[in-house]
C-alpha positions as CSV (number, residue, x, y, z in Angstrom):
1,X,10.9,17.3,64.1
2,X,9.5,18.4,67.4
3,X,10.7,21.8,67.3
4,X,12.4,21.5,71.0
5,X,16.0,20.9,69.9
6,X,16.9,24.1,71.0
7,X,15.4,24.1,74.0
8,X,16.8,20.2,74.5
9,X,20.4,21.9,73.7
10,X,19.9,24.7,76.0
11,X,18.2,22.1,78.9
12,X,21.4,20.0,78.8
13,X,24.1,23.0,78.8
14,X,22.2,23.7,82.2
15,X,22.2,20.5,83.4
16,X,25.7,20.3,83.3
17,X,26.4,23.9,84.8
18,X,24.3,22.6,88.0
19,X,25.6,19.2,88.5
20,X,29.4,20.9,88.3
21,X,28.0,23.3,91.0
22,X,26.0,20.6,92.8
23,X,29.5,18.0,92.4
24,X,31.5,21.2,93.8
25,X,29.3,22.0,96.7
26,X,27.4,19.1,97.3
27,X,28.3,19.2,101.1
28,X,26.6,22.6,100.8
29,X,23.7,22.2,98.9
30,X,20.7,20.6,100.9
31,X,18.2,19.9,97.9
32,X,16.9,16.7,98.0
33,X,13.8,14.6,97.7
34,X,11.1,15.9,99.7
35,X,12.7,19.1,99.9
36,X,9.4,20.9,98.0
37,X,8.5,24.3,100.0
38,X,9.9,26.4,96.7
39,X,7.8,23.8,94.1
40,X,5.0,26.5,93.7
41,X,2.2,26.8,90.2
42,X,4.3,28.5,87.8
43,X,3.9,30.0,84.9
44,X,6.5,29.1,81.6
45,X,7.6,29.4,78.4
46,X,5.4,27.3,75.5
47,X,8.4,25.6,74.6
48,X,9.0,24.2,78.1
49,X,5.1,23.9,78.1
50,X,5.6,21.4,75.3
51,X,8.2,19.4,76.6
52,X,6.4,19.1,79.6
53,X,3.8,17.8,77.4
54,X,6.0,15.5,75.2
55,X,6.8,14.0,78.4
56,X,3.4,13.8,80.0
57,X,2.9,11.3,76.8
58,X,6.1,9.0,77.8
59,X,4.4,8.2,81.1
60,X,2.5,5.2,81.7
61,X,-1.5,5.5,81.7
62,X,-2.1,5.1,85.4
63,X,0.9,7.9,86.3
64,X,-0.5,10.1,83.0
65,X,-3.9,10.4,84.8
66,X,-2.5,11.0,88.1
67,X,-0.4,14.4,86.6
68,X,-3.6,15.2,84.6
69,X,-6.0,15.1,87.9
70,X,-3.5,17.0,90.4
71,X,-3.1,19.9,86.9
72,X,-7.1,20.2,87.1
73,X,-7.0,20.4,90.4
74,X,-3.9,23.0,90.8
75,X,-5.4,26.6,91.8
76,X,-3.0,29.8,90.4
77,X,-1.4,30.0,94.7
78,X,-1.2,26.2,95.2
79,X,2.0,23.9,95.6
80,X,3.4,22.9,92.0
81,X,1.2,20.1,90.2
82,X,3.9,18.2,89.2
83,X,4.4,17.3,92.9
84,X,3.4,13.9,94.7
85,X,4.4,13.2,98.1
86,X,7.5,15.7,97.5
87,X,8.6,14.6,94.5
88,X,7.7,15.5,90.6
89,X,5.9,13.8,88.6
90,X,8.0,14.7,85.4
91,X,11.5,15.7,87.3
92,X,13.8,15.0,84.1
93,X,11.7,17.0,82.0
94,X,11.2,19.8,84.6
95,X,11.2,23.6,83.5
96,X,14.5,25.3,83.5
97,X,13.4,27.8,86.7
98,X,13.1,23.7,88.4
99,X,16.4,22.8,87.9
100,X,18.2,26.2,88.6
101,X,16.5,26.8,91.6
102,X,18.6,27.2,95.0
103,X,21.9,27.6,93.0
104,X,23.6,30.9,93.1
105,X,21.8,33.1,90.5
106,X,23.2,36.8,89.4
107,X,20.0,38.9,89.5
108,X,19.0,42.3,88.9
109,X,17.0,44.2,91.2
110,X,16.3,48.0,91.6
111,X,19.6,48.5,89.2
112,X,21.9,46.4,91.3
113,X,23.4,43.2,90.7
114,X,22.9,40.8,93.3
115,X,23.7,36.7,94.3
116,X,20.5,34.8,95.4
117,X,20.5,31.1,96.4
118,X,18.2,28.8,98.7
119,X,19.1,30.2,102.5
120,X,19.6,26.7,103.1
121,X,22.0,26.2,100.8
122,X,25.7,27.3,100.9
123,X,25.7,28.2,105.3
124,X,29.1,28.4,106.1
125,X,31.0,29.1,103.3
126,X,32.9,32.8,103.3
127,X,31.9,33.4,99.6
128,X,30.5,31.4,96.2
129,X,33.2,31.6,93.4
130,X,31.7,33.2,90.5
131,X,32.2,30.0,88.4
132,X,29.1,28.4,90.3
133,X,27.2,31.8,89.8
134,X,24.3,31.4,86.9
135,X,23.8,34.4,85.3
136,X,20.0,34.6,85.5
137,X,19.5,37.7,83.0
138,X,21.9,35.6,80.5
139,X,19.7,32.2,80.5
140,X,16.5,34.2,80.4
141,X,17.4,36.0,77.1
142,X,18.6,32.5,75.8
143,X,15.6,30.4,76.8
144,X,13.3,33.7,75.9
145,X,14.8,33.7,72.5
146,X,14.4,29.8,72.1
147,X,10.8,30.1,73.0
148,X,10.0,32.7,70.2
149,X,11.9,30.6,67.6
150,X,9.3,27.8,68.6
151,X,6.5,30.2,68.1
152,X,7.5,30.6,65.0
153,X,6.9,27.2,64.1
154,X,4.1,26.3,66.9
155,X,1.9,29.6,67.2
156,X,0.4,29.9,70.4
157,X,1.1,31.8,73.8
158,X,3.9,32.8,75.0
159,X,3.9,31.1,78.4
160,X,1.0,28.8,80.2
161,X,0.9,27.8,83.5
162,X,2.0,23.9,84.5
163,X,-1.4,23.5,84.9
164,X,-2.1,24.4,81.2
165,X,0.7,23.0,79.6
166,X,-0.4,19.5,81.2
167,X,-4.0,19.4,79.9
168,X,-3.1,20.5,76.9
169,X,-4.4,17.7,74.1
170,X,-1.8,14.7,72.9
């Protein structure tokens, strides 16, 4: 048991909220390959730390060393190290923040409820229907909760940065 079958559960009821909103909108949505500008060194949860490293271990060799040099390389303001030439490294197994990204999130800030997406995403549409709306707070308290149910199984900290979670050992 790997202790991520939460997190896997939680990881694919996500993936299939996006690719309904991305199937919906897709006219809309202008993510693509090579669009990277918002792939920045992030910190996350150890649970997604050790899916990243699960993954990490799936690669082959050659593609292994390349994630491990551009993580010992990655400085706390630099671009993701999961990228290469605009794309990531590990993109199936990205963190949760990676795949939500640019969709229509309910936030809170300063006590008030707002919609934030990629500014390049959705231009000329007169409103986003709640049903493509993710509720950010919602998913946090989900993956947050996941991630201490790990912990209890896999002590450690609490989050790492992509950096750390891909030089940590096999």
């Amino acid at each position: 048991m790997s202790g991520l079958e939460n997190y896997l559960a939680l990881l694919s009821r996500v993936d299939e909220i996006c690719q309904r909103t991305f199937e919906a909108f897709s006219p809309h949505i202008t993510c693509r390959a090579g669009c990277d500008a918002c792939c920045r060194h992030l910190s996350i949860f150890a649970v997604e730390a050790a899916a990243l490293t699960r993954a990490l271990r799936e690669l082959p060799a050659g593609e292994a060393e390349l994630v491990r040099a551009k993580a010992r390389g990655a400085r706390e303001d630099s671009p993701c190290p999961l990228l290469h030439d605009g794309l990531c490294l590990l993109y199936q197994s990205r963190p949760i923040i990676c795949r939500t990204h640019g969709l229509p999130l309910l936030l809170s800030r300063d006590g008030e409820r707002t919609v934030d997406f990629c500014p390049e995403n959705f231009q000329g549409l007169p409103s986003i229907p709640g049903s493509a709306v993710i509720d950010l707070e919602r998913l946090n308290v989900m993956l947050a909760t996941i991630n201490a149910l790990y912990l209890q199984s896999f002590p450690g900290p609490e989050r790492l940065t992509i950096a750390q979670a891909l030089s940590l050992p096999d």
